[in-house]
C-alpha atoms as an extended CHARMM CRD file, in Angstrom:
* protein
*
       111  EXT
         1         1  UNK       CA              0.0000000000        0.0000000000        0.0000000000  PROA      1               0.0000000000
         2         2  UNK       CA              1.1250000000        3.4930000000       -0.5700000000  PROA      2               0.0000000000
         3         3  UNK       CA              1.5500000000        6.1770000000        1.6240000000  PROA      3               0.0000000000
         4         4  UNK       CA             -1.6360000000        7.6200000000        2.5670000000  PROA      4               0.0000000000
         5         5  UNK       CA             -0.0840000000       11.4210000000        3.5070000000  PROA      5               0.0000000000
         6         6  UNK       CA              0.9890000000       11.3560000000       -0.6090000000  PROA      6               0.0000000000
         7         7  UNK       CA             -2.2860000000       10.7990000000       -1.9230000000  PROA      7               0.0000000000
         8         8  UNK       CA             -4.9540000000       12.9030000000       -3.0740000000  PROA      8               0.0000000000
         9         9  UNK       CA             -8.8010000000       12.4120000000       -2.4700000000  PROA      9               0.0000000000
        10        10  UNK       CA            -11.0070000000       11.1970000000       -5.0100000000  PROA      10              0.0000000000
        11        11  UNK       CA            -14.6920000000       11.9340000000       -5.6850000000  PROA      11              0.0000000000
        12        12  UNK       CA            -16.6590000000       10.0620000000       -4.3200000000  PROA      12              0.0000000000
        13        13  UNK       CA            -20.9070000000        9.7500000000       -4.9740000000  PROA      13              0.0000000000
        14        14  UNK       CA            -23.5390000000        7.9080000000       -3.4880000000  PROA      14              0.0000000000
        15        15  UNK       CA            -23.7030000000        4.0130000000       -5.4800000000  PROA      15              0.0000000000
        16        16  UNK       CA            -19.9080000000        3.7270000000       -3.7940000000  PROA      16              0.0000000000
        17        17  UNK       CA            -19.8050000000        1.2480000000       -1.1570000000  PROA      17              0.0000000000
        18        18  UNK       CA            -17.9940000000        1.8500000000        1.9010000000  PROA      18              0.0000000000
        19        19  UNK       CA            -14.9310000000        0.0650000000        2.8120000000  PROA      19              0.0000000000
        20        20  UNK       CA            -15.0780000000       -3.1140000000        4.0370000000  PROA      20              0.0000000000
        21        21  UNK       CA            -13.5790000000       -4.0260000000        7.8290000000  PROA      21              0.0000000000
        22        22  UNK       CA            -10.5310000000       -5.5160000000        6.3980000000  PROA      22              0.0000000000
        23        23  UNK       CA             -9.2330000000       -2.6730000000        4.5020000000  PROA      23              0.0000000000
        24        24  UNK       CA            -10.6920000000       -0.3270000000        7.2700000000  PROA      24              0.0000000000
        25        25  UNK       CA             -8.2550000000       -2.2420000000        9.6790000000  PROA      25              0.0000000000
        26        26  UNK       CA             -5.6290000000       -2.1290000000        7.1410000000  PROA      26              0.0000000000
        27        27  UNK       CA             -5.6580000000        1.5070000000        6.9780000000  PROA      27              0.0000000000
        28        28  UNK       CA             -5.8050000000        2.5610000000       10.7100000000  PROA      28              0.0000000000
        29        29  UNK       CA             -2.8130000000        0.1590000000       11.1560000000  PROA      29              0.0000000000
        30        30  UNK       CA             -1.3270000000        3.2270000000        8.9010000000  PROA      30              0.0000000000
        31        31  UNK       CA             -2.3920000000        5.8090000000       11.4690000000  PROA      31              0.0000000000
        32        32  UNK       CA             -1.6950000000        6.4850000000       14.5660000000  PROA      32              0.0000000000
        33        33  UNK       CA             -4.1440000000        6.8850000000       17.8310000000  PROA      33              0.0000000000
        34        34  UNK       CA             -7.1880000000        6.9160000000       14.8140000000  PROA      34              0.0000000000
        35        35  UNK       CA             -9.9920000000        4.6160000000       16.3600000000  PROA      35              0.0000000000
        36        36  UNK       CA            -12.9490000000        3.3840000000       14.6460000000  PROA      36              0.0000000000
        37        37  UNK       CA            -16.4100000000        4.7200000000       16.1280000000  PROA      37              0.0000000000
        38        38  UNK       CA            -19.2180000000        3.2840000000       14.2870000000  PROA      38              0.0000000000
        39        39  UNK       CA            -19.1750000000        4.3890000000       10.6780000000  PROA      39              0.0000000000
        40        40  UNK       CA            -16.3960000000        7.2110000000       11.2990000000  PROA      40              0.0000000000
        41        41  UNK       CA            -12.4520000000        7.2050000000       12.4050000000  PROA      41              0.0000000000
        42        42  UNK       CA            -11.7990000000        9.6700000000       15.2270000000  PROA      42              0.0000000000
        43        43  UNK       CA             -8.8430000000       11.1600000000       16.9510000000  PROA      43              0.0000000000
        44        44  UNK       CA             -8.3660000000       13.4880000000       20.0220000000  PROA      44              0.0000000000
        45        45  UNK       CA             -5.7030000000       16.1690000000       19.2380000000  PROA      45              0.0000000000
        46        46  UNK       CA             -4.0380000000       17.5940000000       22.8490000000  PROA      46              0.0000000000
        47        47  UNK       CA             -2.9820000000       21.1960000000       22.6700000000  PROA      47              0.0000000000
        48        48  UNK       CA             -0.7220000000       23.6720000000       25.5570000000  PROA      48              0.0000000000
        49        49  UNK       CA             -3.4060000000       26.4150000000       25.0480000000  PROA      49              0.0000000000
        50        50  UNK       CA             -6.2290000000       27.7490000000       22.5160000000  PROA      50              0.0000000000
        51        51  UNK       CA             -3.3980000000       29.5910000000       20.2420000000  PROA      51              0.0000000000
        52        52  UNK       CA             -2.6310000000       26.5380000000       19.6240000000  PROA      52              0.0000000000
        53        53  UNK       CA             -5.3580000000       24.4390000000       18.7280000000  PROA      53              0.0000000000
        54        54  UNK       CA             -7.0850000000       27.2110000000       16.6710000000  PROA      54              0.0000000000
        55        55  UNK       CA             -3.9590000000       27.3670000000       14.6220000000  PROA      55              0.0000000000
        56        56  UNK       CA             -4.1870000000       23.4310000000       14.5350000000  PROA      56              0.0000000000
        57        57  UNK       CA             -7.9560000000       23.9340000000       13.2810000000  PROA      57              0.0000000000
        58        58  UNK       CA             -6.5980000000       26.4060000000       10.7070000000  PROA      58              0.0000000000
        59        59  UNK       CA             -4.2060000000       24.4810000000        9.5420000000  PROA      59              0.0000000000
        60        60  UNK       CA             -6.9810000000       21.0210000000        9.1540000000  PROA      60              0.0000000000
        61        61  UNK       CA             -9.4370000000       23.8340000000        7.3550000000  PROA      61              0.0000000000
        62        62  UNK       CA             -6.5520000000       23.9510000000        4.7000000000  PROA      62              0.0000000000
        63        63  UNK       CA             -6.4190000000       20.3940000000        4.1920000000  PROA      63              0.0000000000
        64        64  UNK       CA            -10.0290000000       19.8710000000        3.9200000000  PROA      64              0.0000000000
        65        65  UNK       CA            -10.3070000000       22.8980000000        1.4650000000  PROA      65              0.0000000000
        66        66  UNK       CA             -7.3670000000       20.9580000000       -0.9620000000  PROA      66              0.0000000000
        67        67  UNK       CA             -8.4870000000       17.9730000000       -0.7300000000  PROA      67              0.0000000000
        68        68  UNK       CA            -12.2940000000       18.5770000000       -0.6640000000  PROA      68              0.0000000000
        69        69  UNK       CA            -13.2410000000       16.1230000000        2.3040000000  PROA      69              0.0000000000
        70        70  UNK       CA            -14.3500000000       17.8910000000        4.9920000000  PROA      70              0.0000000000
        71        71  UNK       CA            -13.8280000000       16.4920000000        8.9460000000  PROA      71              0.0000000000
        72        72  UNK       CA            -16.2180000000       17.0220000000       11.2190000000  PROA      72              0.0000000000
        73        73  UNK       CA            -14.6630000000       19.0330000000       14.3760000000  PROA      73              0.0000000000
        74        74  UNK       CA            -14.8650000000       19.3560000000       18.4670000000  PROA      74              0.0000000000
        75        75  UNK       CA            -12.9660000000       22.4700000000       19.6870000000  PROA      75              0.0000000000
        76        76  UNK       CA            -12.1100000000       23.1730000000       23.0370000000  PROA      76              0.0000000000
        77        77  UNK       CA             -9.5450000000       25.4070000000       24.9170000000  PROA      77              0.0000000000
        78        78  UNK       CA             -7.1440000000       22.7870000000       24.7340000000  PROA      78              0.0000000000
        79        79  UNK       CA             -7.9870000000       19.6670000000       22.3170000000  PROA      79              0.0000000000
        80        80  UNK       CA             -9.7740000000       19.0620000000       18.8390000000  PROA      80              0.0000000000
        81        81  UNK       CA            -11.4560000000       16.1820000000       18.1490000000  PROA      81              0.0000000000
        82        82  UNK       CA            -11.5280000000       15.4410000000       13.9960000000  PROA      82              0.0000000000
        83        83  UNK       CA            -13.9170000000       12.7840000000       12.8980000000  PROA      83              0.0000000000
        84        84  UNK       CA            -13.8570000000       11.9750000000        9.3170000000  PROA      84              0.0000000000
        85        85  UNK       CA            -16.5530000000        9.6970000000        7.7730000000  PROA      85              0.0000000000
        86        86  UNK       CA            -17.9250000000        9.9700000000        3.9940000000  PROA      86              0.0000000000
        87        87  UNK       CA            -21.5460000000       10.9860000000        3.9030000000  PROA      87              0.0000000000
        88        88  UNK       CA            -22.0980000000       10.5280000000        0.5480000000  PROA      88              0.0000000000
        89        89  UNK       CA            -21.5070000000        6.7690000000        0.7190000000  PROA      89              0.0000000000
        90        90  UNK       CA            -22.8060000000        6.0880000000        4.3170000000  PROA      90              0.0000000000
        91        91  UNK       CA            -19.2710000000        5.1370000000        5.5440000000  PROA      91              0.0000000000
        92        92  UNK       CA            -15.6670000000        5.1420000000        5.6700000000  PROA      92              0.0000000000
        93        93  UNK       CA            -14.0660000000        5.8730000000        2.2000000000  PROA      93              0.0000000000
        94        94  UNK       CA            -10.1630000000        6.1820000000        1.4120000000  PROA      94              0.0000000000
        95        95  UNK       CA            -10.4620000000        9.8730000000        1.1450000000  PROA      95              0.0000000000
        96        96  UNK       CA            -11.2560000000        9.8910000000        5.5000000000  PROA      96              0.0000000000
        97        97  UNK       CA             -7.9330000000        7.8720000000        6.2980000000  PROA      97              0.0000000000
        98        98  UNK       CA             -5.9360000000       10.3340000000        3.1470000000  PROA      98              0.0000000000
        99        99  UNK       CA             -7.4120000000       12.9560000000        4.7160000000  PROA      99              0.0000000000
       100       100  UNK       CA             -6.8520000000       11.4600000000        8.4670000000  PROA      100             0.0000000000
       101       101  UNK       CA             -3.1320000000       11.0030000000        7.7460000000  PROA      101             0.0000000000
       102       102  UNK       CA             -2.6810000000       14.4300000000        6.1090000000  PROA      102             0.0000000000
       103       103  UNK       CA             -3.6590000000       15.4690000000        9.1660000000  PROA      103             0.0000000000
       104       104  UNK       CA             -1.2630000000       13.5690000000       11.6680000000  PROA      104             0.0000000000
       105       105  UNK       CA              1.5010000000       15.2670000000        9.4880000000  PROA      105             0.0000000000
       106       106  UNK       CA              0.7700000000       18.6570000000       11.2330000000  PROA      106             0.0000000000
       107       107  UNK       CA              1.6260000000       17.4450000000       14.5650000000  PROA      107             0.0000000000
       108       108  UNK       CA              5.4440000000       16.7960000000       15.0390000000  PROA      108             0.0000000000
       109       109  UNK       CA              6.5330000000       13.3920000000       15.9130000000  PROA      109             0.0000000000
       110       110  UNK       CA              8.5540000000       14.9830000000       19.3460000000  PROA      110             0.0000000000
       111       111  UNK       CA              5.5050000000       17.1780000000       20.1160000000  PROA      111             0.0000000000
């Protein structure tokens, strides 16, 4: 499998099926602290104070804007939570774990 951060989303319309749980658990072996809630992948982002985080949010409001999937997000002083699911297909799609590890490559690895 290629690298997830390197890809770019792809449309995606209703008539697509989801992903099944094998390649879902293939995937979030790719990611890391990305846990699969029901039909979305989620992830708690831990911040030293709300400059922070809001310039964390800032920065995932690029990504979605690029890539055209769009997270659904829980701010607070000091943590985000990002949930990605696809809508349009009632599930988890490749674009949410592209999207999710786009996202892990705005946090440093020594943070």
């Amino acid at each position: 499998m290629s690298d997830l951060a390197g890809q770019k989303c792809k449309p995606c319309e209703g008539g697509t099926p989801p992903l099944n749980d094998a390649k879902i658990k293939d995937y979030l072996a790719q990611l890391k602290g990305w846990e699969k809630t029901n039909q979305e992948i989620v992830k708690v982002f831990s911040f030293k104070n709300y400059y922070q985080t809001m310039a964390f949010v800032n920065a995932v409001a690029y990504i979605a804007h690029q890539e055209d999937h769009h997270p659904d997000l829980e701010v607070s002083y000091k943590t985000c939570k990002v949930r990605y699911s696809t809508h349009a297909i009632g599930g988890l799609s490749e674009n949410d774990f592209i999207c999710a590890a786009k996202v892990d490559g705005l946090i440093r690895a020594d943070a």
